[in-house]
C-alpha positions as CSV (number, residue, x, y, z in Angstrom):
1,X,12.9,-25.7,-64.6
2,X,14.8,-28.0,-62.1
3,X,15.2,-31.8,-62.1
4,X,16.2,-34.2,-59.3
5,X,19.2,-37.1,-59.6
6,X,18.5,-40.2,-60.5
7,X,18.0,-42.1,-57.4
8,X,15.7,-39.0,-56.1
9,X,13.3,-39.6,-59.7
10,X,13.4,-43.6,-58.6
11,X,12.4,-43.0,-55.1
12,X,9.4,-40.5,-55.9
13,X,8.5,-43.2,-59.0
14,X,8.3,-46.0,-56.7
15,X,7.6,-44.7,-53.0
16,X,4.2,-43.7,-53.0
17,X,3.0,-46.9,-54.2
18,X,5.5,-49.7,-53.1
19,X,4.2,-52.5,-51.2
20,X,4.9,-52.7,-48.0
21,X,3.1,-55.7,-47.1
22,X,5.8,-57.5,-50.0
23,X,8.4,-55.4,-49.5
24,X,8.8,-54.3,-53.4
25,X,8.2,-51.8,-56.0
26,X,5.2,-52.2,-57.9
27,X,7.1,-51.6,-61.2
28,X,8.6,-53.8,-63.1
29,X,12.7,-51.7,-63.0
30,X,12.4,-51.3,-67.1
31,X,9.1,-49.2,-66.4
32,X,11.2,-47.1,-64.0
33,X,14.2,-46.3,-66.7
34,X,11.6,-45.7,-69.1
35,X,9.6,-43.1,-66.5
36,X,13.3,-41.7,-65.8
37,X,13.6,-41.3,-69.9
38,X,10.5,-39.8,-70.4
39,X,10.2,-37.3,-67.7
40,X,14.5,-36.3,-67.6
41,X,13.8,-36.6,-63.7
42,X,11.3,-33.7,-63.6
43,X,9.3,-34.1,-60.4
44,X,6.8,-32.5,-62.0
45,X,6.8,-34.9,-65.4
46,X,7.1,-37.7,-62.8
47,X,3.9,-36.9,-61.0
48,X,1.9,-36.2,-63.9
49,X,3.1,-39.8,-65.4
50,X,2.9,-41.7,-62.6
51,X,-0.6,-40.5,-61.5
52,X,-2.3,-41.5,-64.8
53,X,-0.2,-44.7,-64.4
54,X,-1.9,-46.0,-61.5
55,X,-4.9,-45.1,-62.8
56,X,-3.9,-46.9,-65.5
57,X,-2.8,-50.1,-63.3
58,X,-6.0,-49.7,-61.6
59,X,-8.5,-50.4,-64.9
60,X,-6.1,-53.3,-66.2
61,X,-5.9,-54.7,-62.6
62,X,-2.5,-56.1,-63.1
63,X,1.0,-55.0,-61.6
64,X,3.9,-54.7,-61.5
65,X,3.3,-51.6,-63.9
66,X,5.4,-52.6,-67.0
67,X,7.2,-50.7,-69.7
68,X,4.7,-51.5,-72.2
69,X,2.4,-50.0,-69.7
70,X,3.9,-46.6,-69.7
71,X,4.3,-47.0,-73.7
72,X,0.4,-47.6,-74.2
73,X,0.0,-44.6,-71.6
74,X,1.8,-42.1,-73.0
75,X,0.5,-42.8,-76.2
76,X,-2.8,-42.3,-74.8
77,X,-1.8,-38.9,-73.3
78,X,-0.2,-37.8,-76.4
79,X,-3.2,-38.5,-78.7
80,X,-5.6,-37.5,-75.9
81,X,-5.7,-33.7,-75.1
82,X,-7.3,-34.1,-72.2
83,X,-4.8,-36.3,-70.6
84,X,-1.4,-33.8,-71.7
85,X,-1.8,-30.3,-73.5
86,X,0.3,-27.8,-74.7
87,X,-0.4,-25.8,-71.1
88,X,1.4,-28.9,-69.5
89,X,4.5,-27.9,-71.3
90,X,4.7,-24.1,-70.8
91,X,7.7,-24.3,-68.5
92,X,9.9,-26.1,-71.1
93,X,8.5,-23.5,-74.2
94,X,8.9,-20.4,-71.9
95,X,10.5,-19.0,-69.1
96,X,6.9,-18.0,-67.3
97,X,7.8,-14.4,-67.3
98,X,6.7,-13.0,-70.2
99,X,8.8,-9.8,-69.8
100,X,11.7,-11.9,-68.7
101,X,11.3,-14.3,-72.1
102,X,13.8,-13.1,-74.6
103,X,12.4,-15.5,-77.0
104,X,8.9,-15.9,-78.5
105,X,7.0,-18.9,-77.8
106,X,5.6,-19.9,-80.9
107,X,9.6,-19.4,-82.2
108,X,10.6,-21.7,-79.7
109,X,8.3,-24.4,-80.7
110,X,8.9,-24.5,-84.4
111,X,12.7,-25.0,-83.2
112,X,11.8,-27.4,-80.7
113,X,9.2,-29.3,-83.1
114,X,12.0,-29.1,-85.7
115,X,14.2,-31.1,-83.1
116,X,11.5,-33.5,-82.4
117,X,10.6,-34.2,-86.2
118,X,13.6,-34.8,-87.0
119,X,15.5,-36.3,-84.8
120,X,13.0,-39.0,-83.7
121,X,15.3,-41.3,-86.5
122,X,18.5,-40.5,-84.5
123,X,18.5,-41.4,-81.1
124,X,17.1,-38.1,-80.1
125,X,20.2,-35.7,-81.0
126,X,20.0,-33.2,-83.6
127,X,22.7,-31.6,-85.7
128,X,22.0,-27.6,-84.7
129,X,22.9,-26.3,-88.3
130,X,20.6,-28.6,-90.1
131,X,17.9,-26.4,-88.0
132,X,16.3,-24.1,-90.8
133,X,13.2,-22.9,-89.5
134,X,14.9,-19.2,-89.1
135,X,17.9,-17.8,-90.2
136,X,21.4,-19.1,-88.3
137,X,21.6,-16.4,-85.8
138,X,17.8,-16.6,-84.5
139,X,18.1,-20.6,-84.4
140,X,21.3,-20.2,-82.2
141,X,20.0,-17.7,-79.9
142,X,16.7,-20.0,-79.7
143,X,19.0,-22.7,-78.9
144,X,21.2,-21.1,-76.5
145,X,18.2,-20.1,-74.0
146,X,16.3,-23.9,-74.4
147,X,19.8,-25.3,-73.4
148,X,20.7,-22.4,-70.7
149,X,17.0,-23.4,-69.3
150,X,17.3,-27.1,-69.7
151,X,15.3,-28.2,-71.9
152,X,18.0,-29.1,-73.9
153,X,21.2,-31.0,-73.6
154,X,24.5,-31.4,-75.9
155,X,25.2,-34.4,-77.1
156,X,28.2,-36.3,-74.9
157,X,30.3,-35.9,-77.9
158,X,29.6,-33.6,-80.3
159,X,28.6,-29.9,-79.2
160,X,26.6,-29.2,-82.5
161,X,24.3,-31.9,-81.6
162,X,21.4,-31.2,-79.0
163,X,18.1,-33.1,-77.9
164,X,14.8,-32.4,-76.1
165,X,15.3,-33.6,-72.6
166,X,12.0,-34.4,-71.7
167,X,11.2,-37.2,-73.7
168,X,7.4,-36.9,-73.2
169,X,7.5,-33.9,-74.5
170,X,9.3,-34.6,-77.0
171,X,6.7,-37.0,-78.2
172,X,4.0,-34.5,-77.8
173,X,5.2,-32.1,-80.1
174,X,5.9,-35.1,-82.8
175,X,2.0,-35.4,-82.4
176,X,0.9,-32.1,-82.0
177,X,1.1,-28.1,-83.4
């Protein structure tokens, strides 16, 4: 799993669609940080929202996209499994190899659901020990691969604390399994 910086995520959001002919984006910039948010600047979370987006600009004829926008799309996509499923996320529950995956993927959604449930109250971050879906040991070495492959992060300030980076993700599995 890779991401791109910042300003790479802003310039794929906004590129393929900016007006030329006005010389501006055709997103409102609180659309963007919430696109940056949800994807974690994955290009491939990026082109997956901002696809349906302009779809989604296209039947509501009316730009710039706005946040509420993306907040009524991905609602949509979350509730709709034909818009996002489960195969979407593969990449963030598994490594892709199956003999290379040291942990099991229905093991690394409960944790990851775990985080999502209960964190969704908390800005996201989740104390690691309050994780009880397996015993200590299996949690942590669940942990330790979803944070070696990114799809985790530690929290700034407290090392116990971790949080699903993909935000849209993290909504899906609050709505789904």
């Amino acid at each position: 799993l890779t991401y791109i910086d910042e300003v790479s995520a802003r310039e794929l959001i906004e590129q393929p669609i900016w007006n030329h002919d006005k010389n501006c984006s055709r997103y409102h910039p609180d659309a963007v940080n919430l696109i940056i948010e949800l994807t974690a600047c994955s290009p491939f979370y990026i082109m997956i929202l901002c696809s349906e987006l302009v779809k989604f600009a296209r039947q509501r004829k009316r730009l710039p996209i706005q946040a509420s926008d993306v907040e009524a799309l991905v609602q949509r996509m979350i509730c709709n499994e034909s818009s996002i499923s489960r195969k979407d996320f593969d990449n963030l529950i598994s490594c892709g190899e199956s003999r290379l995956d040291i942990i099991d993927k229905d093991d690394s959604i409960r944790v990851l659901k775990d985080i999502a449930v209960k964190s969704r109250h908390l800005g996201g971050y989740y104390n690691m020990s309050a994780i009880d879906v397996f015993d200590p040991f299996k949690v942590k070495t669940i942990i330790d691969e979803l944070l070696r492959r990114g799809v985790l992060e530690r929290h700034k300030n407290s090392a116990n604390k971790v949080k699903i980076k993909v935000g849209l993700f993290n909504r899906w599995l609050i709505n789904h399994e």
